[in-house]
N, C-alpha and C positions, 0 to 999 in steps of 0.2 A: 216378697212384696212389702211384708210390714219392714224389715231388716231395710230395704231400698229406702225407703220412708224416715225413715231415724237417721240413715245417712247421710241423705239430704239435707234434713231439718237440722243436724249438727253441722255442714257444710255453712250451711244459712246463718245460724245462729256466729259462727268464725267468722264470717265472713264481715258481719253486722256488729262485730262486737266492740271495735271503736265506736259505734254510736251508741249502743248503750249503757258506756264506762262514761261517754260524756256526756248523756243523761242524767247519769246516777251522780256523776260528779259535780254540775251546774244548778241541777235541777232537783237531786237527791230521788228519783224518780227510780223504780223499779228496784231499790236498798233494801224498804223495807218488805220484809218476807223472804228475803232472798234464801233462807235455809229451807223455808220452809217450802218452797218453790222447787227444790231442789231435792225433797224427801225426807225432810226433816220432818216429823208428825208431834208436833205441840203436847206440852205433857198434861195437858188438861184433858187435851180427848184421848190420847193413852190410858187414862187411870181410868175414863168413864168405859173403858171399849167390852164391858159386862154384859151389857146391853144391846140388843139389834140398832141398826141405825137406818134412817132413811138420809141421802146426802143430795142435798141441794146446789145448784151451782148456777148463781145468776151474778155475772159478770164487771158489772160495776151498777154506778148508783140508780140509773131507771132500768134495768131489770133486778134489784134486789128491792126498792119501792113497788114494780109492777108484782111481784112473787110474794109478797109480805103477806096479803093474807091468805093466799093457797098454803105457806109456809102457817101459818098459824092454823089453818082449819086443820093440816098434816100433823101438827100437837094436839089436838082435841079429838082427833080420829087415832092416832096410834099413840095413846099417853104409853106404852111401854115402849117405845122409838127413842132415842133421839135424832133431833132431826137438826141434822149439822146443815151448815152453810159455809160453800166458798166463795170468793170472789178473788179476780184479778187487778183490779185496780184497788190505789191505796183510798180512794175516797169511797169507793163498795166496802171496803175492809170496815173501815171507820162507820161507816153508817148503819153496816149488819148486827155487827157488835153492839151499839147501842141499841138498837131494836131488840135482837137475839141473845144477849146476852156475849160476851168477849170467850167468855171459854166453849162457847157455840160454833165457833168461825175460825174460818182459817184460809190461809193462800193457794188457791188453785195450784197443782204440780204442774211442772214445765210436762210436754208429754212423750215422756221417754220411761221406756218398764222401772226405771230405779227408781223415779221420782213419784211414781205412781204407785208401785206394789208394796210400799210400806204403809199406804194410806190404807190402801184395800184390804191391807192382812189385820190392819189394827181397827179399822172401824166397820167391816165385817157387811155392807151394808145389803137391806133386801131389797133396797129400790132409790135407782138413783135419777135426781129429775134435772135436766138442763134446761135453762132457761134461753129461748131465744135463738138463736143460730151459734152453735159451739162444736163443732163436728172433729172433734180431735182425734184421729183414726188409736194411735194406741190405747189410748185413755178407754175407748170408747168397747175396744178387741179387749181389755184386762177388765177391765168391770163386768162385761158377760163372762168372762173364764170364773171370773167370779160366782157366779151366779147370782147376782143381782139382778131383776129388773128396770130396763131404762126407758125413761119417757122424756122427749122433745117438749118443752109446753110454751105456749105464744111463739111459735116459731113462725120467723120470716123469712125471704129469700127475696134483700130487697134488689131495686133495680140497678145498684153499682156489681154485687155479690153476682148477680146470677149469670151475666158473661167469665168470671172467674169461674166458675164452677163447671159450667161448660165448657171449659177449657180441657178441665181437670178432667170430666167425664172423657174425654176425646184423649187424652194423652196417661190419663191412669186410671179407666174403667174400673177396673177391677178392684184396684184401693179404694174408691167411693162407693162403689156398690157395696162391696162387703164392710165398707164402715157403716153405710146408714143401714144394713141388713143385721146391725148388732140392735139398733131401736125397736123395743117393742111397739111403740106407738107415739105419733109425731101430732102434735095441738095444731095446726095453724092457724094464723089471725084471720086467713082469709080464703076465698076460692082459689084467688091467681099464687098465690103463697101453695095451695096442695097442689095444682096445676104443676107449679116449678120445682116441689117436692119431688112429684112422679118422673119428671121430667131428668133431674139429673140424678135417680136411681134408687129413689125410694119406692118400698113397696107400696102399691096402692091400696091394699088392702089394711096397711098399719097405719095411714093418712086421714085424717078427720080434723073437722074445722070447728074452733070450739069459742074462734072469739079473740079481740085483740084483749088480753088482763088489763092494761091501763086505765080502760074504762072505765074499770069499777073501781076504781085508787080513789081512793076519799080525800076530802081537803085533811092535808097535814094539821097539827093541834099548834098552833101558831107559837111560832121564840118569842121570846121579850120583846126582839127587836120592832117585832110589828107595831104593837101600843105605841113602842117609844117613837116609832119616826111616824106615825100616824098623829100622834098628839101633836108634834113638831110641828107637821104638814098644816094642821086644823089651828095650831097657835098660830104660825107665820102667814096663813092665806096662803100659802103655796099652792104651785097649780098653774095647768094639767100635769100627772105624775106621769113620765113616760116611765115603764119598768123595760130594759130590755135584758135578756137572762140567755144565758148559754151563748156567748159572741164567743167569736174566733179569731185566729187573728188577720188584717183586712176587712173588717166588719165595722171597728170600735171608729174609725175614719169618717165614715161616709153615716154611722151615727151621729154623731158628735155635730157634724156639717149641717145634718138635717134638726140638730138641738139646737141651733146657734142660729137657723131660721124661723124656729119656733120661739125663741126667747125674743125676737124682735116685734112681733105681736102680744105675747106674752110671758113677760119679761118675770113674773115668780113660777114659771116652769121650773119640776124638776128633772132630773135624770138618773133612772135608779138604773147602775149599772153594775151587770154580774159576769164579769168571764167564766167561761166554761171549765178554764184550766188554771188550778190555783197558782200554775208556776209562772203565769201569765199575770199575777195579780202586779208584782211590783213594776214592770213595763209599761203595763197600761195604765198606773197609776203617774208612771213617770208621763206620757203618753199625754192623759189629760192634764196636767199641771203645764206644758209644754203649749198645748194650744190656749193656756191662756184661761179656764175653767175655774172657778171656786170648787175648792174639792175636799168631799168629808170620806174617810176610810171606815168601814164596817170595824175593823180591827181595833181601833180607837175609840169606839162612840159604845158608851155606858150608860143606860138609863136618863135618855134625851141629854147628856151630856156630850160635847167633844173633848177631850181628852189629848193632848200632845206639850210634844217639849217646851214649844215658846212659852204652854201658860201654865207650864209645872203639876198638871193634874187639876187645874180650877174648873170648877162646871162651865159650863159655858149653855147654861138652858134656853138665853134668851136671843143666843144665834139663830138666826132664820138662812135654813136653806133653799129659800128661795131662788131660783136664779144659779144653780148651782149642780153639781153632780155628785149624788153619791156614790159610792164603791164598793161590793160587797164584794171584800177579801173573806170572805168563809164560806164553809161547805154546808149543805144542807138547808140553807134558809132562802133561796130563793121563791120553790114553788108557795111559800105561805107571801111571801112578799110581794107576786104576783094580784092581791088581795088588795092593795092599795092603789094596784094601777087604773087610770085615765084609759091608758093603751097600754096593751102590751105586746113586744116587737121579741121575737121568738127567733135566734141566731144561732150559726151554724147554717145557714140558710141562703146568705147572700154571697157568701164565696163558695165553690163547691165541693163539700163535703157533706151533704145528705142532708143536713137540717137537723131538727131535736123535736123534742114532743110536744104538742101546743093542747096536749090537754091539759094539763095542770093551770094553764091561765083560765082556760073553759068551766073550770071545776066552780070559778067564783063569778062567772058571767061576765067578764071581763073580753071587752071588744081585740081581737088576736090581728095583727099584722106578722107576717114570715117570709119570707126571701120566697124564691122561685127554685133552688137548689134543694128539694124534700125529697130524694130520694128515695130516704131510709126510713120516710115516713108518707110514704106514695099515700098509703091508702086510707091515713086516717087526714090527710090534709086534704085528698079527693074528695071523701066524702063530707067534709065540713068546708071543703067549697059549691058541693053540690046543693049544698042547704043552708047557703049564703053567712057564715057563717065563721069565716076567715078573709083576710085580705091576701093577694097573692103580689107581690111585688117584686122587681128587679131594683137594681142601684140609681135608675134615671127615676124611678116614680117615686122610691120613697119615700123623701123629702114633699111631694107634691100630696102623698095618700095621708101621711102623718097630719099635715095641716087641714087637712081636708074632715077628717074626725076631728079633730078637735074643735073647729069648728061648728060641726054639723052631731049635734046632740041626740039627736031621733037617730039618727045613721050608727050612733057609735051603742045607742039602747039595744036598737034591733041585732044589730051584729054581736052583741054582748049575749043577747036571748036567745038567740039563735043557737050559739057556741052552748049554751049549756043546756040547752033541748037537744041538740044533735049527739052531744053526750052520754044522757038519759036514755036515747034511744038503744044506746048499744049496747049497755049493760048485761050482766049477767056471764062474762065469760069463766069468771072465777070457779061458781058454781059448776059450768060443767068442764071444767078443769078437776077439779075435784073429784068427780063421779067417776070420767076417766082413769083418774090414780087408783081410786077406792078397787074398781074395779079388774085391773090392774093387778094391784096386789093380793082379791080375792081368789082370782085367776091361778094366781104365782101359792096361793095355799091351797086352792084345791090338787095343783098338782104336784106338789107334796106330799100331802095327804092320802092321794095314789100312788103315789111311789113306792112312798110307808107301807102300802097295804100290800100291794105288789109284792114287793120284799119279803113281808110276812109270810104270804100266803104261798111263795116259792120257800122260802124254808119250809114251813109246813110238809110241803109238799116232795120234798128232801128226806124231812126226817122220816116219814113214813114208809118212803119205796125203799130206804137203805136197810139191807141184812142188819141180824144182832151184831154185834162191835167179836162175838166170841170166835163168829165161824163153824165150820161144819167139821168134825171127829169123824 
């Protein structure tokens, strides 16, 4: 079964593999790590491998933010642990590392036994936690051969996933089941989440619902960048700041459209915009330069300065982007930036591909517009529609909702207050996220501990029924 599985996934991987040479080659995409993707183990966690480990594995950059402080309460509860991190994308990589520490983290292994059983022989670990939905069946079979413990935590099973999975159920029973029957115990965000846990062959009995983590994601400790284009904003009058963060591509169009009817009424509007994908940065920068845009690059702009070739490196402080679009070509500074918005428009949303997380705008009471396309965020955009508290839009209203808050200042308060009471309310997953582990792992040394004793108490029990060594004359 597992053997069928790898020959597959190596069938797949051949088959696909013009697209991810031109990837790597256009895009430099999926380059970095590639050894270590492949079973190369970092010689930084080799020299540390003295040590038990716990190994975290949260996927790219909102489940290594959502995971950050289970990950850190998991250092203050096991200070003789280390407690590694991996991630799969290179913007997780880059963003673990500066939280965690660089010799903390490393490249998730492709999931084939080579790639994996050199991670497992060298970092030994007692308990290993995934974050989110990551079901990798060999990964999943060598880490219990291991003997480690494994725990699912904030696990979803959103609504694009779970016709996939049910497929999978119906066509290779048996390879799912016995992959999620290696989990000791599976977190979900929510009811309908264990529901479809059970549903495509999880035990029921290892299913508990502990809370989506996001919740409790505090406002990030803000970059430079924020004073500087804050003080900008406050010198030049600029205004309303539309921030929209996480776009796709198909998205940045029908924004742009809906900024360029907003500028006609209010013409020192700005436009904070952040694509989702940094390889995406120079396109859409070409993009808005194209439609005609004054346009400032995040990558250029230094302490309320612009910065470029025409003026040789001269400040330029007393440029006003009014009227104008910013670009945030960098990683990681969006959700603080999120803090400066009028509105903030939440993408991935209006074409279909599930959406993205609209708490981090919540976090600073900041009135939330998102596509109709949230899939992959069903439940936390349900319930902060339920308690008025987000705007739901398609590509016909946008342009019509947009004007409509900015406009209407009670409307854009309420919907702002709302977003971060609806927040408030659902905290606490962290905590028993943690209790669960704790628990867990106390579990995994009581029986141990019996084993040990077991052991003992059968030799014991050995040496006394066994004749003298001499024999009988």
């Amino acid at each position: 079964m597992y053997a069928l599985y790898s020959a597959l996934l190596t069938l797949f991987l051949l088959l696909t593999l013009p697209y991810w040479l031109l990837q790597m080659l256009r895009h430099g995409k999926y380059r970095a790590g590639l050894r270590q993707r492949l079973g190369r183990v970092p010689a930084a966690l080799a020299a540390s491998a003295t040590k038990p480990a716990i190994w975290i594995h949260a996927v790219s950059v909102g489940e290594v933010i959502a995971s950050s402080a289970v990950i850190e309460q998991l250092h203050q509860k096991f200070p003789t642990h280390r407690v590694l991190v991996s991630t799969t994308t290179a913007t997780g990589q880059q963003l673990a590392a500066r939280r965690f520490g660089a010799e903390n983290v490393f490249y998730f292994p492709l999931d084939f036994a080579f790639a994996i059983r050199p991670y497992l022989d060298a970092l030994r670990p007692d308990l290993v936690v995934v974050a989110e939905t990551e079901f990798w069946p060999n990964f999943l079979r060598l880490a219990r051969h291991s003997g480690a413990s494994i725990a699912v935590i904030n696990c979803r099973i959103s609504d694009r996933s779970f016709p996939g999975y049910k497929r999978l159920r119906f066509w290779f029973p048996r390879l799912l089941i016995k992959t999620l029957n290696n989990v000791d115990i599976f977190l979900a965000q929510s009811e309908e989440d264990r529901s479809r846990l059970v549903e495509i062959g999880a035990p029921a009995a290892n299913v508990t619902v502990a809370g989506n983590l996001k919740f409790d994601v505090g406002a990030p400790t803000p970059p430079p960048i924020v004073a500087s284009l804050g003080a900008s904003f406050e010198n030049s009058a600029a205004g309303p700041i539309l921030v929209c963060g996480s776009t796709l591509e198909g998205e940045e169009g029908a924004l742009l459209s809906a900024f360029r009817n907003i500028l006609v009424a209010h013409p020192n509007a700005v436009m904070v915009l952040a694509p989702r994908h940094p390889e995406r940065f120079q396109p859409v920068a070409e993009f808005v330069e194209q439609l005609g845009f004054r346009m400032w690059r995040r990558s250029l702009w230094v302490d309320e300065r612009r910065i470029d070739d025409q003026h040789s490196g001269e400040p330029r402080s007393s440029e006003s982007l009014a009227g104008g679009v910013f670009l945030v070509d960098s990683i990681g500074e969006l959700a603080a930036l999120y803090s400066l918005a009028t509105i903030a428009f939440v993408g991935g949303s209006l074409v279909p591909r599930g959406g993205h997380n609209i708490i981090e705008p919540a976090l600073y009471g900041v009135p939330i517009v998102t596509g109709n396309h949230y899939e992959n965020f069903r439940d936390v955009v349900n319930f902060f529609a339920s308690r008025n508290a987000v705007r739901i839009v398609g590509l016909a209203e946008l342009p019509l909702v947009l004007i409509d808050l900015i406009e209407n200042a009670a409307e854009r308060e309420t919907l702002g207050r709302n977003a971060l009471a609806a927040l408030e309310s659902q905290r606490g997953a962290t905590g028993r996220t943690v209790a669960a582990l704790l628990a867990l792992m106390s579990a995994r040394t009581i029986a141990r501990t019996t084993a040990r004793t077991t052991a003992r108490t059968t030799t014991t029990a050995t040496t006394k029924t066994s004749p003298p060594s001499g024999g009988v004359e």
